[in-house]
C-alpha angles and dihedrals in degrees: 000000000000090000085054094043093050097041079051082048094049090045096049089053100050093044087053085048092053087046097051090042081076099104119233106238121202116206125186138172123195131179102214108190115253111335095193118182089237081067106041090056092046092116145142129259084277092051098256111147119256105189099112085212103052081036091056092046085050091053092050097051088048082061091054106035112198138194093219126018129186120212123204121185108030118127130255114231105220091184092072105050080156080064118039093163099042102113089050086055092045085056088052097046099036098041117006107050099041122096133030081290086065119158136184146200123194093184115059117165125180127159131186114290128203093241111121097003102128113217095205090243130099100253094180101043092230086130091256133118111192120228135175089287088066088051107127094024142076104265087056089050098046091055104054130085083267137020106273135145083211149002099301117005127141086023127153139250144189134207122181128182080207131070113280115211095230087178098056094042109128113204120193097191092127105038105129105238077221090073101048103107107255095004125181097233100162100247111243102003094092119054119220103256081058097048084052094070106018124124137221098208116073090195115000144305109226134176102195119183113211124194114236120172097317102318123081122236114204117221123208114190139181153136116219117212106257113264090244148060095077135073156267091308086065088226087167098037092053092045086046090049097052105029076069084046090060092068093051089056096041090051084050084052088237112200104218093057112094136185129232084261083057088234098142133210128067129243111346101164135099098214118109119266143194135227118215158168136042106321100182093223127105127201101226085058108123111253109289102183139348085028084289143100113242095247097049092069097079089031088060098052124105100220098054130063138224102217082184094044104136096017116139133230096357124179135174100176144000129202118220106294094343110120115258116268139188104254103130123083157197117176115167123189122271102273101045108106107216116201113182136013142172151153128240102230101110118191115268088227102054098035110012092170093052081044095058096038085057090049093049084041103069141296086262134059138235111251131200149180129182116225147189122185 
C-alpha cells in the first residue's frame, strides 16, 4: 500500500511539473498616437529617444512587460522599402531597451500598410483628386486606400520576444472590398472604375505565425477605418464594418478571399490564433448592419473568446471629452486558457503618477492577457 501511495505521489508531481512547463505568454496591443517617425528618431547624442510621449508609451510597455506586443499607429517609413520594419526597431532600440527597465525584442515584423497611398480617384466625391501638392493635409488623406496625411501614417507593427515566421505570413493590403462575400459597399457612392482598385483594409489585414516553444500562434492584426468622419452614405462606417467581417470570413476559410501572393482561401489551420489591435468598434454600439454592431460579429462567434467578456465598466481610450469606450482587443481562439488580463488605465486617485503616464502616453491604452495553450 505505501509503494502504491508513493509511486501516486511521484505521478501526481510530475503531472503538476508538465502542467506548470506550459509558459505563461503575455500579449498586448497599444495604439500609441501618432508615432510618427519625426518622433521615434528624436534621440541624444547615444541614440536614447527624447520625445517625452513615445518615451512615456515606452515606459508603460516596460511595466508590463509582454512577450508579444502589437503596435497601431506607427509610421511606415516608405523611404526604406530594404526595411520595412525599421521604425518598429528604432522604437526598440531608442525607447524600449534603454534604462534598467530595458526590454528587448529579438522578432520585429512590419509590412507595408494602405495609409497615405493615394489611388488617383476621388474617394470622397468633394471634386477633388489629391495629388502630391495635398500631401500633409486632409484632402490627401481622404483620397488614398486608407486615411493618411501621408505615405504611411497610423500603420501597424509588430514586436515578439519569440521567433516570427517571416516566410508563412499571409498580408491582405490590396484585397478589393468588392470582392468580400456580402460586402457593405455603399450603392451608388463609388463609381465603378473605383470600385476596380479600392481596397477593404485602411491599413492591412496580416496573419502572422509566431514560434513559441515548439508550437506556432497565429496572429491576426488590424486596424479597421473609424466609423466616422464621412456622410449620409456611412462610407466609414460600412468599410469599418466590414474590414471586422474579414476576419469572420478568413476564420471560416472563405474561398473568395486572396492574399497579395494570390494564394486564395482563408484559415485553413488548426493551430491556435489571436485576434488583435484597435478595432474602433465598441460593444455596447447600437447595431450598424446585418441587426448587429460591427464588432459584434467576431464577439458572437463560437470559436473565439472574450477574455474581457462581463467586465464593467471596461475602457481602452477616450477622446478629449468624449466619454471612454471599449475599442481595443484580444481575442484569442476557443482552446487557449487564458489566465490573467488587464488594461493599463490606473485611477488618478490611487496611482496619479501611473495615471498621468497613461494620459502623455496616448489617448488609448495598452491591453493584455496572459495566455497557455
Amino acid at each position: 500500500m505505501k509503494l502504491i501511495i508513493i509511486i501516486a505521489i511521484i505521478m501526481g508531481a510530475l503531472v503538476t511539473g508538465c502542467e506548470n512547463s506550459t509558459p505563461t505568454i503575455r500579449a498586448a496591443t497599444f495604439n500609441i498616437w501618432e508615432m510618427s517617425t519625426q518622433k521615434l528618431h528624436h534621440v541624444d547624442e547615444n541614440g536614447a529617444g527624447l520625445d517625452e510621449q513615445i518615451r512615456a508609451a515606452a515606459a508603460i510597455i516596460q511595466k508590463v512587460r509582454p512577450d508579444i506586443l502589437v503596435i497601431n499607429e506607427i509610421d511606415h517609413d516608405y523611404d526604406f522599402p530594404d526595411d520595412l520594419a525599421k521604425n518598429a526597431r528604432q522604437f526598440r532600440d531608442a525607447y524600449l531597451n534603454r534604462s534598467a527597465a530595458a526590454l528587448d525584442y529579438p522578432y520585429v515584423f512590419a509590412a507595408p500598410c494602405n495609409t497615405g497611398i493615394r489611388a488617383g480617384f476621388d474617394f470622397d466625391n468633394d471634386g477633388v483628386i489629391a495629388d502630391s501638392t495635398h500631401e500633409g493635409t486632409r484632402l490627401h488623406g481622404v483620397d488614398c486606400y486608407g486615411y493618411g496625411a501621408y505615405p504611411g501614417q497610423y500603420s501597424m507593427a509588430l514586436l515578439s520576444r519569440f521567433p516570427i515566421d517571416s516566410a508563412q505570413v499571409r498580408t491582405f493590403q490590396k484585397f478589393l472590398w468588392r470582392d468580400l462575400p456580402d460586402n457593405h459597399i455603399p450603392s451608388g457612392f463609388y463609381s465603378k472604375e473605383e470600385l476596380a482598385v479600392f481596397r477593404l483594409s485602411s491599413k492591412s489585414h496580416w496573419d502572422v505565425p509566431v514560434h513559441i516553444d515548439g508550437k506556432t500562434l497565429h496572429l491576426f492584426l488590424s486596424h479597421p477605418t473609424p466609423p466616422a468622419f464621412d456622410g449620409p452614405e456611412d462610407r466609414n462606417g460600412r468599410r469599418n464594418f466590414d474590414e471586422i467581417k474579414f476576419w469572420v470570413n478568413y476564420i471560416k476559410n472563405d474561398a473568395a478571399l486572396y492574399d497579395d501572393n494570390g494564394v486564395r482561401g482563408g484559415y485553413s489551420q488548426n493551430e491556435p490564433f489571436l485576434i488583435a489591435g484597435d478595432m474602433n468598434a465598441a460593444p455596447d454600439a447600437p447595431p450598424a448592419y446585418d441587426g448587429i454592431n460591427a464588432v459584434s460579429q467576431l464577439l458572437s462567434l463560437p470559436n473565439l473568446q472574450d477574455p474581457f467578456a462581463g467586465a464593467e465598466p471596461l475602457y481602452t481610450a477616450q477622446f478629449g471629452d468624449s466619454p471612454p469606450m471599449r475599442i481595443d482587443y484580444l481575442l484569442p481562439s476557443a482552446g487557449i486558457d487564458v489566465v490573467d488580463q488587464g488594461v493599463f488605465w490606473p485611477a488618478e486617485q490611487a496611482d496619479k503618477a501611473g495615471f498621468e503616464l497613461a494620459e502623455k502616453a496616448s489617448d488609448h491604452r495598452l491591453v493584455w492577457i496572459d495566455i497557455k495553450y
